[in-house]
C-alpha positions as CSV (number, residue, x, y, z in Angstrom):
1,X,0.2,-12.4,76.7
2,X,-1.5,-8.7,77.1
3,X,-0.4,-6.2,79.4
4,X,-4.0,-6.8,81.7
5,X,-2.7,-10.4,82.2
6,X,0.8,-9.4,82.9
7,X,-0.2,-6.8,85.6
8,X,-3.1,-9.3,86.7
9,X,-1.1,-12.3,87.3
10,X,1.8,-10.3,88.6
11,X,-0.8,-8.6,91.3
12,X,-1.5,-11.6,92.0
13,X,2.0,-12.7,93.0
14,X,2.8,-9.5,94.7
15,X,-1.0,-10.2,96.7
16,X,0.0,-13.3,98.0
17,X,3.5,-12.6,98.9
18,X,2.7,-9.7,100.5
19,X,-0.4,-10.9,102.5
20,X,1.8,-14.2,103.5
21,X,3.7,-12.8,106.4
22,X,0.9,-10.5,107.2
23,X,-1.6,-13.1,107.7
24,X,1.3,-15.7,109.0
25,X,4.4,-14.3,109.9
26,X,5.9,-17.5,111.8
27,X,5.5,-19.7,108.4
28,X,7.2,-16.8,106.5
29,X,10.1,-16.6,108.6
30,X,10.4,-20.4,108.8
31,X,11.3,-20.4,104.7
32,X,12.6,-16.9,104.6
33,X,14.5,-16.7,107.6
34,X,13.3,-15.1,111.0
35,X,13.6,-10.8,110.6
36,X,15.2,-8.3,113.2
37,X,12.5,-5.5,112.8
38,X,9.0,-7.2,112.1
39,X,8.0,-3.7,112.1
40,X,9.9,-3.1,108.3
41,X,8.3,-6.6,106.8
42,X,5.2,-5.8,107.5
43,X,5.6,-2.0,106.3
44,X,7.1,-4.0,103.4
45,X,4.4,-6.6,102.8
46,X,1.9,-3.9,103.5
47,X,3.4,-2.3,100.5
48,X,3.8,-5.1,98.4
49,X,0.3,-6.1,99.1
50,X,-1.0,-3.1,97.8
51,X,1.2,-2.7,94.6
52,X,-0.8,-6.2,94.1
53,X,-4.2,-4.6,94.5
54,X,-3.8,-2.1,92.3
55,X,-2.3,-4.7,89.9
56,X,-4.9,-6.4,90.1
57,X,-7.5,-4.0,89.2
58,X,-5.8,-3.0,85.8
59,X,-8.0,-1.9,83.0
60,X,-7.5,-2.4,79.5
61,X,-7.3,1.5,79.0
62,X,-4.2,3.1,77.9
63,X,-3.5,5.2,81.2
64,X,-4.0,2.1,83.3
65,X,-1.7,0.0,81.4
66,X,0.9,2.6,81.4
67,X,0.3,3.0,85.4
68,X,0.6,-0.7,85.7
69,X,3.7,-1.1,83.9
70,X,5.4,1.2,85.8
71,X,4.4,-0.1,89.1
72,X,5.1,-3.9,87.8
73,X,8.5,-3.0,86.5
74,X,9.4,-1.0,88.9
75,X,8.4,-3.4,92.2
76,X,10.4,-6.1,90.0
77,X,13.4,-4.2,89.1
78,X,13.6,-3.1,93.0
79,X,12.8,-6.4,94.4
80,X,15.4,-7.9,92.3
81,X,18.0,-6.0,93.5
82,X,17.4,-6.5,96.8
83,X,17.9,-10.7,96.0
84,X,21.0,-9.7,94.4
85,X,22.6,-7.6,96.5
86,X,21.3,-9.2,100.0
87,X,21.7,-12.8,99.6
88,X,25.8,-12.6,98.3
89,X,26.1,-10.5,101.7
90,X,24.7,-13.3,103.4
91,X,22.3,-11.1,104.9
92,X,19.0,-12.7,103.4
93,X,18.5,-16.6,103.0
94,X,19.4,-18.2,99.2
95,X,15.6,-19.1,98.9
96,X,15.2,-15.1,98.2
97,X,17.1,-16.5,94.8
98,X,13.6,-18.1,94.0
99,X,12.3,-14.8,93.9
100,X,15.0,-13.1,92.1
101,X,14.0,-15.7,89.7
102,X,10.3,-14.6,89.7
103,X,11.2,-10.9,89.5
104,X,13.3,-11.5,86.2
105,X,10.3,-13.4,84.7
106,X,7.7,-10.2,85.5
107,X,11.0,-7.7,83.9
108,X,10.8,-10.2,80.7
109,X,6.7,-10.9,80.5
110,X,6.5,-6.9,80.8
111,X,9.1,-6.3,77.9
112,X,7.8,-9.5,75.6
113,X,4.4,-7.7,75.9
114,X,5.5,-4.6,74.3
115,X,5.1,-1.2,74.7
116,X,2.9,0.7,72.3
117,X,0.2,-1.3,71.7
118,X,0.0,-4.2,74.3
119,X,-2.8,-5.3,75.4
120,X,-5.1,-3.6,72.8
121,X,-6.9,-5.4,70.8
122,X,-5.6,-6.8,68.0
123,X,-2.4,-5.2,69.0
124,X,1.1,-7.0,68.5
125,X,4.5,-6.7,70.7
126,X,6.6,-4.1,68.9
127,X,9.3,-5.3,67.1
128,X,12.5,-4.8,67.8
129,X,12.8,-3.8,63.4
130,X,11.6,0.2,63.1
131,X,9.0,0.5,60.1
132,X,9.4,2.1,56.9
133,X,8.2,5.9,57.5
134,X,5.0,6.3,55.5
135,X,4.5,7.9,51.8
136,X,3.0,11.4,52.0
């Protein structure tokens, strides 16, 4: 998978999850359990749905795909910590596990892609072997 489908499909995700409890926060609550300060999840989804636009709109250019990475890594390294650390603590319902689960699958799509070359074409995940150096 290239790096415009990882970002793509992970802007997606991060779209709809964030536009859910802005568009219907009473369905949100119901699976995710209700919230003490609606004012933080929508600040929250509001940023969550933007990390998705952006996503969304990736380019195959170098400078994008290096802007989307971070931002995709990044949002799924946070997010996952969050499920980690809040659910134990009972402070956050289990489902939120279902999203851990999600998050680890963006942190492994984003490192099976590759760094150097992903989403070029033609390019190939690095691998994890270094080359020979080159004859002069």
């Amino acid at each position: 998978m290239s790096a415009v489908a990882v970002a793509r499909a992970q802007g997606l995700f991060h779209l709809v999850g964030g536009g859910w409890p802005l568009l219907h926060l009473r369905s949100f609550e119901w699976v995710f359990g209700p919230k003490t300060d609606v004012w933080l999840q929508r600040a929250t989804a509001g940023l969550l749905a933007t990390t998705g636009w952006s996503l969304l709109r990736t380019g195959p250019a170098p400078e994008s795909l290096g802007q989307a990475r971070r931002a995709g890594v990044g949002s799924a390294v946070t997010l996952l910590a969050v499920d980690l650390v809040y659910v134990p603590l009972g402070r956050i319902r289990p489902t939120y596990l279902l999203d851990a689960a999600m998050q680890a699958g963006w942190l492994a799509a984003w490192w099976r892609c590759g760094r150097p070359r992903c989403g070029k074409p033609g390019g190939k995940p690095r691998s994890s072997a270094r080359s020979a150096p080159r004859p002069r």
